[in-house]
C-alpha positions in Angstrom: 245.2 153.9 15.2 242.8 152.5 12.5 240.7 154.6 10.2 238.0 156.5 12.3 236.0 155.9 8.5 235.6 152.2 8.6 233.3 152.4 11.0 230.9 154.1 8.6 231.5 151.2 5.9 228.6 149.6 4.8 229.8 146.2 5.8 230.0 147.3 9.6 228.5 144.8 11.8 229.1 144.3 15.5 232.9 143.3 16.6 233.8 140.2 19.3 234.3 143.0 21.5 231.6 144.3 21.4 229.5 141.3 21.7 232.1 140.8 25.3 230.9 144.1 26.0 227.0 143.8 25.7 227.7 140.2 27.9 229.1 142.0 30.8 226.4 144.5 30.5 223.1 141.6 30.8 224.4 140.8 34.1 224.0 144.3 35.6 220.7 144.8 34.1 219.4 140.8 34.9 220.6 141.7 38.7 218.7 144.6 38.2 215.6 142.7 36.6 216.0 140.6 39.9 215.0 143.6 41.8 211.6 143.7 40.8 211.2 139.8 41.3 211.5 141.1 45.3 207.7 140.7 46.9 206.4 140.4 50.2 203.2 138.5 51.4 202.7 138.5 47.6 203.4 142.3 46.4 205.4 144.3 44.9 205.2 148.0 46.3 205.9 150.9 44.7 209.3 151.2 46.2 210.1 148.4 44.7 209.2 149.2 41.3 210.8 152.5 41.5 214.3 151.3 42.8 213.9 149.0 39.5 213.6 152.2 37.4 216.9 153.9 39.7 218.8 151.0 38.9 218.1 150.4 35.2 218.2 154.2 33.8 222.3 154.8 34.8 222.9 150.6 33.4 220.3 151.4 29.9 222.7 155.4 29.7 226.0 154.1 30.5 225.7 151.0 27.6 224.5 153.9 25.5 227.1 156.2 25.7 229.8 153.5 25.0 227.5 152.1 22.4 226.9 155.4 20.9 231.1 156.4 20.7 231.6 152.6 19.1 229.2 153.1 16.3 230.6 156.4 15.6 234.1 156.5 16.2 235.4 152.5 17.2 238.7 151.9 15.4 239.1 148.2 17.9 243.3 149.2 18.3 244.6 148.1 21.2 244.0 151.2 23.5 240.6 151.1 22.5 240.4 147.5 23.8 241.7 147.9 27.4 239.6 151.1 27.7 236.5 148.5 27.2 238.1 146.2 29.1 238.5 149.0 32.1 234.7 150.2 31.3 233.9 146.0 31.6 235.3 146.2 35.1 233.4 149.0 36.0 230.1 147.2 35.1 231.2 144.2 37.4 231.5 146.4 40.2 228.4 148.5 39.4 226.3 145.4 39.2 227.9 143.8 42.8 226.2 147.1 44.4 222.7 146.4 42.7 220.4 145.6 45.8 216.7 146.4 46.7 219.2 148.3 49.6 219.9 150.5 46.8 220.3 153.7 49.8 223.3 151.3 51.2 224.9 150.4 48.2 224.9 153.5 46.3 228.1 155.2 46.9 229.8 152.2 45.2 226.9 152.0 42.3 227.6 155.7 41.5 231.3 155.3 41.7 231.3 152.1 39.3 228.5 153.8 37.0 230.8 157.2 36.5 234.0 154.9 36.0 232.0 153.7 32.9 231.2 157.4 32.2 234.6 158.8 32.0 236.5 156.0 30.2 233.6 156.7 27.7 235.0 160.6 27.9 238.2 159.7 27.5 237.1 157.8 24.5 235.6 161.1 23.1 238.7 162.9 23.8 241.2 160.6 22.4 239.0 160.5 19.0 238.9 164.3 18.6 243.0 164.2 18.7 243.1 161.4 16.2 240.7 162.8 13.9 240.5 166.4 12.6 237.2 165.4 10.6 235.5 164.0 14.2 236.5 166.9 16.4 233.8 168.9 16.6 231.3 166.3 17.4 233.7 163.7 19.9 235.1 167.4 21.8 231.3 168.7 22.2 230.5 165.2 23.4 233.0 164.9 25.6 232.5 168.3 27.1 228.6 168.0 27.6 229.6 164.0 29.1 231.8 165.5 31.8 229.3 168.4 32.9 226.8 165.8 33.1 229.0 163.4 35.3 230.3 166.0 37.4 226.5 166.5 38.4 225.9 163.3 39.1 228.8 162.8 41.1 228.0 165.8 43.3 225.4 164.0 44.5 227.9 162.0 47.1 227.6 165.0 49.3 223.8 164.6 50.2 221.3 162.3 51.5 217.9 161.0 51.0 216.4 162.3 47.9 218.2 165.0 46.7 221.1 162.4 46.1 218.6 160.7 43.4 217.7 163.9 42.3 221.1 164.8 41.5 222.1 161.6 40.0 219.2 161.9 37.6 219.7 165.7 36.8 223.3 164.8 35.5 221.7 162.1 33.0 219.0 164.7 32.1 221.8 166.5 30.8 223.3 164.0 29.1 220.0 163.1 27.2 219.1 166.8 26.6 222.6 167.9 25.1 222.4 165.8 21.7 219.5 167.0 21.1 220.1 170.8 21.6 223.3 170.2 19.2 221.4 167.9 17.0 223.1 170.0 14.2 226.6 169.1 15.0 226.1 165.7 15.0 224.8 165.9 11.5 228.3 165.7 10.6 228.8 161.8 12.0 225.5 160.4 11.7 225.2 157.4 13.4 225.3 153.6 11.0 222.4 153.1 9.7 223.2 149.3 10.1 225.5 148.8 13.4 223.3 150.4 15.7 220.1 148.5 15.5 222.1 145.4 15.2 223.8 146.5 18.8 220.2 147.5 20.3 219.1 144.4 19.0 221.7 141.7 20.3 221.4 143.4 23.7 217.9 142.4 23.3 218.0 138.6 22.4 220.3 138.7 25.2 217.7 139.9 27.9 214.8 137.7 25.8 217.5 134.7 27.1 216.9 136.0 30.4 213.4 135.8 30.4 214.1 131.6 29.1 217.0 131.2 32.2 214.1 132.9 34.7 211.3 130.1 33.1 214.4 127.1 33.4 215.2 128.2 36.9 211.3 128.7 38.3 210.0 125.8 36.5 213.1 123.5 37.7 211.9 124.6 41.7 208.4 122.6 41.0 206.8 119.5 40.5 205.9 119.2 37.1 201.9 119.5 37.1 199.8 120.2 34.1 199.2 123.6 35.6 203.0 124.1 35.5 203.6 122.8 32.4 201.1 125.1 30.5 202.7 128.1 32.6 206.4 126.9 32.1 204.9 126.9 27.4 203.3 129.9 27.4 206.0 132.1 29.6 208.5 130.5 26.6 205.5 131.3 23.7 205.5 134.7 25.1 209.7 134.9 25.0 209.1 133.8 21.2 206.1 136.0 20.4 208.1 138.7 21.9 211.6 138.1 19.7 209.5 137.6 16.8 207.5 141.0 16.9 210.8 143.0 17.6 212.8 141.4 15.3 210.8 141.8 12.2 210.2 145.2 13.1 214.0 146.0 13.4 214.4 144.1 10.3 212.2 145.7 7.9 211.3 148.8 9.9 214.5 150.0 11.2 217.3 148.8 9.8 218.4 150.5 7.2 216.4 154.2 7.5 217.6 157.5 8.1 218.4 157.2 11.7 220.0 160.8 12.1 221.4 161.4 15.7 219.3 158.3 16.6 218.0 159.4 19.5 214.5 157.8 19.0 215.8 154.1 18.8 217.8 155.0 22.2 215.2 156.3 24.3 212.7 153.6 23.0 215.2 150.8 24.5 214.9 152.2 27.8 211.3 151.0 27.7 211.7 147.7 26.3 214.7 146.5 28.1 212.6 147.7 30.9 209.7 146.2 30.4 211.7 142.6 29.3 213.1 142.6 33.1 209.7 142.7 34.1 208.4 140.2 31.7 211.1 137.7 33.0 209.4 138.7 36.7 206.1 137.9 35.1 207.5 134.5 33.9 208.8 133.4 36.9 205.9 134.2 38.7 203.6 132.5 36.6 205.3 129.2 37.0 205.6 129.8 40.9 202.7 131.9 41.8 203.8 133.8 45.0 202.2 137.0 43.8 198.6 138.1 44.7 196.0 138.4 41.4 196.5 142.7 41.6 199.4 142.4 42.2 200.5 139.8 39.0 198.1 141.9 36.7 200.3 145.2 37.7 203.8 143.4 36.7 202.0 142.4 33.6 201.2 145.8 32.5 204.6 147.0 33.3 206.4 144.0 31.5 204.5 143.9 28.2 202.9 147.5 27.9 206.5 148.9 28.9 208.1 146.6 25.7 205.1 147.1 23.7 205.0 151.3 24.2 209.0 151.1 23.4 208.4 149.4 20.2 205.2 150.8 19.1 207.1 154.2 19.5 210.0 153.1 17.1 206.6 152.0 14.7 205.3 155.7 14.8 209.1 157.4 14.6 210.5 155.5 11.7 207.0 154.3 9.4 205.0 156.6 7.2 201.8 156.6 5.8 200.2 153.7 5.1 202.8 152.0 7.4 202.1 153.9 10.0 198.8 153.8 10.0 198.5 149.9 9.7 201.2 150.3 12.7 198.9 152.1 15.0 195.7 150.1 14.3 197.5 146.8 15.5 199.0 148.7 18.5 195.9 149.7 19.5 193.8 146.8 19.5 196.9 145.0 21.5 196.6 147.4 23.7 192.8 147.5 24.5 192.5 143.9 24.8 195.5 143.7 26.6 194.5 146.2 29.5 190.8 144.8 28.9 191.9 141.0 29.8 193.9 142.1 32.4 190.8 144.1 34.2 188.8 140.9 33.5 190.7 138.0 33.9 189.7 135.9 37.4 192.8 134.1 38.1 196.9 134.4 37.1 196.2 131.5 35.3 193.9 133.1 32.8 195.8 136.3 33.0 198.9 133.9 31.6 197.2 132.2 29.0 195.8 135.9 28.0 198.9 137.4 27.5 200.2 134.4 25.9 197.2 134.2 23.0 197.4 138.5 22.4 201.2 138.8 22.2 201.0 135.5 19.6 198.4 137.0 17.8 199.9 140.4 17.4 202.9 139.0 16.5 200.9 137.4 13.4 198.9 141.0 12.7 202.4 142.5 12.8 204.1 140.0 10.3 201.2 140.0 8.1 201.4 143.6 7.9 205.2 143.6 7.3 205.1 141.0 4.2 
């Protein structure tokens, strides 16, 4: 087995495995973006919107956790590989049971998401008998892991909502645990380096989503001058949207005192959240199928979600000054944002609103980074 340490080198960057990895992942959580892209008569009920959070928490915790082992203790041997491999598999057959029928397909969705789960244990576990130095965090881990699957799991034996509350109780324990033993983990801080880059590939991955839902909705159509502004700004919002992330990663994240990096994790749940959406907001900008309300209310949930995941990384890793200049621009984004939406007569202008504010705080926020 290769040295547990070299994954704490300051030359670690992401490994071709793991970029396979992340890939298998995109298409659980682009079937899952599809979810919210289901409307009828032109909306999108609640339901709807929270099946699309159902679906996406277990995909977001499940990358984490094997995310979170790889940046700690990856050594890329070859058992390390076919356990990937076998947690690969298990994300195929968790995203074949993605539906808006989530009540019908959720016995094989659990099953494929705590397949992921326990290679991920077993991954703790075979690191703590490696590695005297990594025992005490990889055994805790794997201990507070398995309680927390074990509770999800037991939710097989019920019905309606006590399943889901289940399910989400055994991921409430898996969030919480890190953090009560915060102190432990102290001894294998996460790389300061590898784990934004991994947040951040996952991203440019799901911002290609957003360009494959514009391709596809925009190759449906005639091409109209109506359609052809849609079809540039949903791609000038894809760009505003990779620029503003990116060069806060860059020279706001990458390379700080992460600690147990809990705050970079739990901000990704909102923006790959809210970039689902925006790829729903994209595709039905181009084809309009959705009523005014109703586009307006994916809106907020697309680019507020992203924007309140970022913003929140702003506020966790700037100080001072930084920080300050951080929340100014966040909140004029976000009044004009939520004051064009309420005002805006027509998707159209809604599109082109969204378009000129993401754009322009992309500019604020650059100018503010130099």
């Amino acid at each position: 087995m290769a040295d547990l340490n070299d994954t704490h080198s300051d030359n670690r960057k992401a490994t071709w495995l793991e970029l396979f990895f992340d890939l298998i992942f995109v298409v659980a959580i682009a079937k899952a973006a599809h979810v919210v892209q289901h409307q009828h008569h032109g909306h999108i009920d609640v339901a709807t919107y929270l099946k699309y959070a159902l679906i996406m928490i277990p995909i977001w915790w499940a990358w984490v956790g094997a995310t979170l082992y790889a940046n700690r203790f990856d050594c890329d041997d070859i058992w390390q590989r076919l356990m990937s491999f076998g947690q690969m598999f298990c994300v195929v057959i968790l995203a074949a049971h993605i539906s808006t029928d989530f009540d019908s397909y959720y016995k094989g969705f659990l099953l494929s998401y705590a397949g992921i789960r326990l290679i991920t244990i077993l991954m703790y576990l075979r690191a703590s008998l490696t590695s005297a130095q990594t025992k005490a965090v990889s055994n805790f881990l794997a201990l507070s892991f398995t309680v927390g699957i074990l509770i999800s799991l037991s939710s097989l034996f019920f019905e309606g909502p006590l399943r889901y509350i289940l399910l989400y109780a055994g991921i409430g324990f898996d969030m919480i645990m890190p953090l009560i033993g915060h102190k432990r983990l102290k001894a294998m801080p996460v790389h300061a380096h590898h784990l934004p880059e991994r947040f951040g590939l996952l991203t440019i991955i799901l911002l290609g989503e957003s360009v494959l839902s514009l391709a596809t909705s925009f190759g449906m159509l005639e091409w109209t001058t109506p359609s052809l502004i849609m079809a540039g700004c949903g791609f000038a919002v894809a760009c505003g949207l990779w620029w503003i992330y990116f060069n806060s990663i860059e020279r706001g994240v990458v390379g700080r005192n992460l600690g147990h990096g809990q705050n970079i994790i739990y901000s990704h749940l909102l923006i790959y959240s809210g970039l689902g959406a925006v790829a729903a907001v994209i595709h039905f900008a181009v084809i309009p199928e959705l009523t005014l309300l109703d586009y307006k209310i994916l809106s907020a949930v697309g680019i507020l979600g992203f924007m309140a995941g970022l913003q929140f990384l702003h506020m966790s890793y700037n100080q001072g000054s930084e920080r300050k200049s951080a929340l100014i621009n966040a909140a004029l984004f976000n009044v004009s944002f939520i004051a064009m939406l309420v005002l805006a007569p027509t998707i159209f202008i809604v599109m082109v609103g969204t378009t000129t504010l993401v754009l322009a705080y992309a500019a604020l926020d650059h100018h503010r980074l130099k």
